[in-house]
N, C-alpha and C positions, 0 to 999 in steps of 0.2 A: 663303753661296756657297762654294762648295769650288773648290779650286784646279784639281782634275782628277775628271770623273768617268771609271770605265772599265766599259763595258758587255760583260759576257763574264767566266769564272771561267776558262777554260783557262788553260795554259801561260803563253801570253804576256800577257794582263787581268793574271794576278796576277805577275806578274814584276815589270812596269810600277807595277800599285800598290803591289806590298813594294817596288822597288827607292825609290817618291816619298815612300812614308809614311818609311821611312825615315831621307831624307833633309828631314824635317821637312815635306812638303806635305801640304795637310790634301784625301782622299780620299776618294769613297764610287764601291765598285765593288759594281755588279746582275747579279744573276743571274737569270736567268727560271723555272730549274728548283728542286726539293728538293734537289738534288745541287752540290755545286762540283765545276767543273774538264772538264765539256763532253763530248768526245770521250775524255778522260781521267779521268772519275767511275767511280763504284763503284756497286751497289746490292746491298740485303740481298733473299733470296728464300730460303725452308726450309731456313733455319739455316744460308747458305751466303753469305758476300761473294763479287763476282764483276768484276770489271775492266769498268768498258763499254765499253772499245777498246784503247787502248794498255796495254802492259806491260812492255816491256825498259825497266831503266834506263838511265842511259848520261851522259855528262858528269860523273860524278862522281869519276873520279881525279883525282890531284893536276893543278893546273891546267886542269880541265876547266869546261865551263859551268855546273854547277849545284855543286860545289866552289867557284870565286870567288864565284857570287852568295850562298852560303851564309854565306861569307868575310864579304860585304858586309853583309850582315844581320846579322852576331854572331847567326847560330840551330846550332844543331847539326843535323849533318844524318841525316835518319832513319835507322833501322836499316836495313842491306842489308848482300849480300855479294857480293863482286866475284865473278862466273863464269872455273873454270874451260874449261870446254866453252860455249862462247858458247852454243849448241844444238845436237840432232840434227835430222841432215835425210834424211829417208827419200825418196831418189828413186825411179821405179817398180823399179827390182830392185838396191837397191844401198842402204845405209846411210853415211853421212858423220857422222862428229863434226866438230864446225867447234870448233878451239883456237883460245884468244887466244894464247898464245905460238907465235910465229912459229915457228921448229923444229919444233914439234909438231905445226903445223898443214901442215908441207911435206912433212914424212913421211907424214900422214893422207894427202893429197893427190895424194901417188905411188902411196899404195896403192890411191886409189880410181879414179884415174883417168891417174892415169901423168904423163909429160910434167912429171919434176918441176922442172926447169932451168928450161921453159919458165914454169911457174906460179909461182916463186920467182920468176924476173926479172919479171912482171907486178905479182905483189903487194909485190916491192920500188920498182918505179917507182908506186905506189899511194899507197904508204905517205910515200916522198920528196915526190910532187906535195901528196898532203895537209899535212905536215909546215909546208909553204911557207906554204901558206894558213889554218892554225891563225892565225899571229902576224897576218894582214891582216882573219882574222875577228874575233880578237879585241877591235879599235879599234871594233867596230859603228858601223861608217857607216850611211851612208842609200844605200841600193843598188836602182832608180836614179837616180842624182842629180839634180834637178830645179832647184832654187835656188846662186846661186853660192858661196855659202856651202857647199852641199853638195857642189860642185865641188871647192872648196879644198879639204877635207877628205878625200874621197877620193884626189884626188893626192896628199896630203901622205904618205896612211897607205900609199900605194904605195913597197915599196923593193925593192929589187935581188933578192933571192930572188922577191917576187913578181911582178917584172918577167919573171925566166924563166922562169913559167908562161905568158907570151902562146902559145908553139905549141897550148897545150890549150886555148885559147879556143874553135878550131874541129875540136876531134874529140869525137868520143862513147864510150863507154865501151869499144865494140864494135872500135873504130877501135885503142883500143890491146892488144885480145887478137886481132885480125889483126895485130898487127907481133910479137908473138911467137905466130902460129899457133896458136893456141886456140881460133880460130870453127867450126873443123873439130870437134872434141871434143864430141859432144852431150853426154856428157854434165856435163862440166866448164859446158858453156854454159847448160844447162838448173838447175844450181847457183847460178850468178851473176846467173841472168836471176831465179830463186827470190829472191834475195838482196835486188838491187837491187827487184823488186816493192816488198819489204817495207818498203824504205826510203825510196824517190824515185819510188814510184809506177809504174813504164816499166823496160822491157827495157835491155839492152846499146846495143841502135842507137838507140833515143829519146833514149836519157841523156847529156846535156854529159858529155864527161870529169870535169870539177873540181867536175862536183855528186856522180859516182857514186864518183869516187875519196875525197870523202871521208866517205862513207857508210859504202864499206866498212874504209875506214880505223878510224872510232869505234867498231867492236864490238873491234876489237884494242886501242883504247886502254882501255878497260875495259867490260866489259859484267854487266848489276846486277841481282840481285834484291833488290824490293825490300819487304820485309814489311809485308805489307798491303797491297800494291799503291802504282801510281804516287798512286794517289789520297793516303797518306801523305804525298808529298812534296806535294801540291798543299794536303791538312791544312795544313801546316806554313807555308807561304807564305802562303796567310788568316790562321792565328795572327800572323805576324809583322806583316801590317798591322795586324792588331787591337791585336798591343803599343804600338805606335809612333801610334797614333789615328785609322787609318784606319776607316771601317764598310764593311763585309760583309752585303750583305744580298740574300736568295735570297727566291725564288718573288717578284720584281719584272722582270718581263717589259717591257723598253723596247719600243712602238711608235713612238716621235718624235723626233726628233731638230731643233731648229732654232735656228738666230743670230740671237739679239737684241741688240741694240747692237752693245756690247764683249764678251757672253759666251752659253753655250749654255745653252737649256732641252731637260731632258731629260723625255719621258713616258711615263709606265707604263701597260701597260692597263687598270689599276684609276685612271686621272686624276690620281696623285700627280707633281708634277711637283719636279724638281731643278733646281737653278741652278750651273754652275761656268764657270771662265775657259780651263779645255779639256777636252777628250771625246777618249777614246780606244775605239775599237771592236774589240774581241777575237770580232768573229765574222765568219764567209765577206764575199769580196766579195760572195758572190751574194746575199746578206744586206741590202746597206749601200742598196739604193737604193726600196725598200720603207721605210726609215725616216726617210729624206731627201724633202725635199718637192723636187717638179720645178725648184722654181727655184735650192735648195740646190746641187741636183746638177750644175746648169750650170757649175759651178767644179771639180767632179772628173777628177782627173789618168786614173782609170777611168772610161770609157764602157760603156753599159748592153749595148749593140748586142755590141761586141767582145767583153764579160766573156763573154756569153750563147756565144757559140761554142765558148769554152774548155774543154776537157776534164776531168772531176771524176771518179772513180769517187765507190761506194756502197759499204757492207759490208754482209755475212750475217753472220751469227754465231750461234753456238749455246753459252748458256751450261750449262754442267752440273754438278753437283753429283753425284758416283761415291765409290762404293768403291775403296781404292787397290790393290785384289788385282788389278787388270789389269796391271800395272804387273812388268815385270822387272827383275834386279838393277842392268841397265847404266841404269837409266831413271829409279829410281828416283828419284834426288835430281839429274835434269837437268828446270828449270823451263820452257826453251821447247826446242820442236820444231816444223819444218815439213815437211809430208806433201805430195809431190805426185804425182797420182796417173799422170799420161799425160806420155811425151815428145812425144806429137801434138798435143796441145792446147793454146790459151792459158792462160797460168798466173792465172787467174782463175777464177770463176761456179764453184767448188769444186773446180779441179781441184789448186791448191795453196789450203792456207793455213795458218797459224799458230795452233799449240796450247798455248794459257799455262796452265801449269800447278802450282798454291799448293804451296808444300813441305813435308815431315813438321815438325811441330812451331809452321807460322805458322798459330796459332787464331784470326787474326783474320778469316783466308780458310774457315774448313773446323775441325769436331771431328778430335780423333784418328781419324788409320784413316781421314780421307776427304780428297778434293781436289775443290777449288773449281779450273774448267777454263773459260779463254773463247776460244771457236775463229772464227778471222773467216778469213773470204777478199772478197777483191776482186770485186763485181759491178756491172753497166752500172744504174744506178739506178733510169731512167724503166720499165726494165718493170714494176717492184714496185708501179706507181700504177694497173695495170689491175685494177679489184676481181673482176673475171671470173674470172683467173687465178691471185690471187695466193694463195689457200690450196694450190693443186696447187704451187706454184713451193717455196713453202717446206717440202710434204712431199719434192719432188723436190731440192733442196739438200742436207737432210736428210739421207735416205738416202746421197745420194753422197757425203755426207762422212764417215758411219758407215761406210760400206763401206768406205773407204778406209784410213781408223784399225785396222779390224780385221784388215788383213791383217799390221800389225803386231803387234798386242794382239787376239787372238782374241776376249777375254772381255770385251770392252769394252762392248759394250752389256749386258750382263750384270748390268755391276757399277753402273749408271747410276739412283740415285734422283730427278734431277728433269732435264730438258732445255727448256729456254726459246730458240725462236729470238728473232731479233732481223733487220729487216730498213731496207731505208734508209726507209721509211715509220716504222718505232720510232723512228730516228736523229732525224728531223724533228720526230715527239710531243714525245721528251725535251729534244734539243739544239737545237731551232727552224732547223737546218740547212735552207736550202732542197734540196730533194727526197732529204733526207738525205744529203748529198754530203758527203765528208770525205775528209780527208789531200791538202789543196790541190788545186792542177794539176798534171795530168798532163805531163810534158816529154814533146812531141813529137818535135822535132830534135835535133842538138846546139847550138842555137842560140838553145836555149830560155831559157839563163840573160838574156839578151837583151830579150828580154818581158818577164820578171818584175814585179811590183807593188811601188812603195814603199809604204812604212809611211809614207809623206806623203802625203797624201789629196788635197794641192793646193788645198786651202780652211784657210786660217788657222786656225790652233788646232783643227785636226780631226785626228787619226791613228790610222792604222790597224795594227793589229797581230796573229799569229796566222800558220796557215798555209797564209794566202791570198796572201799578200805575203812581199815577202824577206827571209830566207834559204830560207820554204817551209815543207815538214813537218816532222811529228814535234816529239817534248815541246821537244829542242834547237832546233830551228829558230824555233818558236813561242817559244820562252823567251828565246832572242836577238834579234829582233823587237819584244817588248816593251821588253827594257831599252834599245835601241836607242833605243826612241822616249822610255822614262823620260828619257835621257841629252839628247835634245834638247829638251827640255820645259828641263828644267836648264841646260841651254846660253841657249836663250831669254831663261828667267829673269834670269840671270846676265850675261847680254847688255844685258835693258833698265833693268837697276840699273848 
């Protein structure tokens, strides 16, 4: 019987099981797919690696999230290199370099859009609000707190800095570029609204403040490429269980999940069943009740009813494998860019998205002389599930995101030897995502931090982690999520010795 199994290789699954194997608990974390790392895996296709969703690094400066946990693990952490130009972002008649050094990016800023007073005093109240909430993210509580123990805990970890965040409990991102007049500014809004997408899912006015401020905060504290992709640092974290005795084991597809006695049995769809003393799930809530039997579920802090309303995007993507002659001097050795192509349109279903792109010299993405490119934008998911429609949808995406790309880079289809879309119907094949929905929930209000999911499942020795529950998206979110829950696994433990 193992101490913990965790179902799920993303982010936060292997976070959870390097941070327990680690710490001496004996682990076996499943994977369903050939791949580790879910949302954040890779796949080979004609001589080209290719990112399956995520790409920017990010937490790895000094004191950042995956700097301590690397800390923790005694592992080196993989090649990368800090960005100076976090990325280009090409709005419809305007180009923007976004710097991580603040001066450079005020200056860029007036040039592009003016109002430079007004946008230094924002991205310095950004910067401050974030600042505050690094030290309270740090302690990873359990957020929201359900047991009184989780109670104590979160009060405890509240101090006077973040006591003077309460005003931003109730405003939204939108709320504080109306108190320095910047809602007016299309185009500066259609930037941040770009921004925020990428990162928290929602616009300016959907977005709590203290979720988008510190969103935009983390690409200034260091933003990463990282060789070979994120899939690298997700390598690295399965190595580290495997040093320490944890097992790793892919293409084991859990269907079952049940409480016997004192402990859980886990089952695969091929009948192999596992035994341990807790289960940690690293995949969607929309996931968890499909593997829970109806009477399990009776105990979940999440209901089926409510999950089901809550808002998920889907992604399109297009991976491609080109020649790098499309490519100009200023672009050459910047890895990401976002294209958007209308100020009228929702920044979604291809009118923006993000173009990750492998750099001269990483062969693990691409030979010489060529680049390994994964281009996703945000789309509504359930249309992808009409088979009627769905080969026109993806010639129509297609195009419009080819068009888009070429009004910068003329030759870009040109120079293109292989193009693979991907759509949330792929997402669901590979990732078992329900209707392929990724990168959490969507924040509707500012009010949204509010709702959120624990990573306590509210059934003993169940927990959930990933980012469907708190802190939410992306590698950072999901990676703290996990050790969150590692941390009260060891608390537990520690508790009933």
């Amino acid at each position: 019987m193992y101490d913990a199994i965790i179902i799920g290789t993303g982010f936060g699954g292997l976070t959870a099981a390097a941070v327990l194997a680690k710490r001496g608990y004996s682990t076996l974390t499943l994977e369903a797919a050939n791949e580790l790392g879910g949302s954040a895996s890779k796949f080979d296709r004609d001589g080209y690696r290719f990112a399956a969703g995520a790409t920017v690094g990010m937490g790895f400066e000094k004191g950042g999230v995956f700097a301590q946990l690397f800390e923790e693990l005694e592992m080196p952490i993989p090649t990368m290199n800090k960005l100076d130009t976090i990325m280009n972002v090409y709005l419809p008649d305007r180009k923007v370099s976004y710097y991580a050094e603040k001066e450079l990016w005020y200056k860029e800023a007036d040039r592009v859009f003016g109002q430079k007073e007004n946008i230094q005093f924002f991205f310095e109240e950004v910067f401050s609000v974030a600042n505050k909430l690094y030290s309270f993210v740090d302690k990873k509580v359990i957020f929201p707190p359900a047991t009184l123990g989780e109670w104590k805990k979160l009060l405890y970890s509240v101090d006077v800095k973040t006591l003077s965040l309460a005003p931003f409990l109730t405003k939204s991102v939108y709320d504080g570029l109306v108190k320095y007049n910047l809602h007016t500014n299309k185009e500066f809004m259609t930037f941040i609204n770009g921004q925020l997408m990428d990162s928290v899912q929602t616009t300016a006015e959907r977005s709590p403040a203290l979720l988008g401020y510190m969103a935009l905060r983390v690409f200034h504290k260091g933003a990463y490429y990282v060789n070979g992709g994120l899939a690298s640092v997700i390598h690295a974290l399965a190595d580290s269980i495997e040093q320490n005795g944890g097992d790793v084991k892919k293409r084991k597809r859990v269907v079952s999940i049940k409480k016997q006695s004192n402990h859980w049995v886990v089952e695969t769809k091929r009948g192999e069943q596992f035994k341990a003393k807790k289960v940690i799930v690293n995949a969607p809530i929309h996931n968890i009740f499909t593997l829970l039997s109806e009477e399990a579920q009776n105990g979940l802090a999440v209901k089926q009813e409510k999950e089901e309303r809550q808002e998920s995007w889907g992604a399109f993507t297009l991976y491609v494998g080109a020649e790098e002659g499309f490519l100009d001097e200023s672009s050459y050795s910047i890895p990401f860019h976002q294209f958007i192509g209308s100020y009228d349109r929702p920044l979604s279903e291809g009118n923006q998205f993000l173009f990750s792109i492998s750099q001269p010299g990483d062969t693990l993405f691409a030979p010489v002389g060529k680049r390994a490119i994964t281009i996703s934008t945000h789309t509504e998911a359930k249309q992808w599930w009409n088979r009627n429609q769905y080969d026109e949808l993806k010639k129509n995406y297609t195009d419009r995101i080819l068009q888009t790309i070429e009004r910068t880079y003329p030759t870009f289809k040109e120079q293109i030897e292989t193009n693979l879309p991907g759509t949330p119907v792929t997402f669901h094949r590979y990732t078992q995502r329900k209707l392929g929905l990724v990168g959490g929930y969507v924040p509707t209000s500012k009010f949204s931090l509010f709702k959120a999911y624990s990573p306590n499942s509210g059934i003993e020795g169940l927990w959930l982690c990933g980012d469907t529950v708190f802190p939410g998206a992306g590698s950072l979110g999901s990676s703290l999520s996990g050790w969150t829950v590692a941390n009260e696994i060891g608390n537990k433990r520690a508790g009933s010795d």
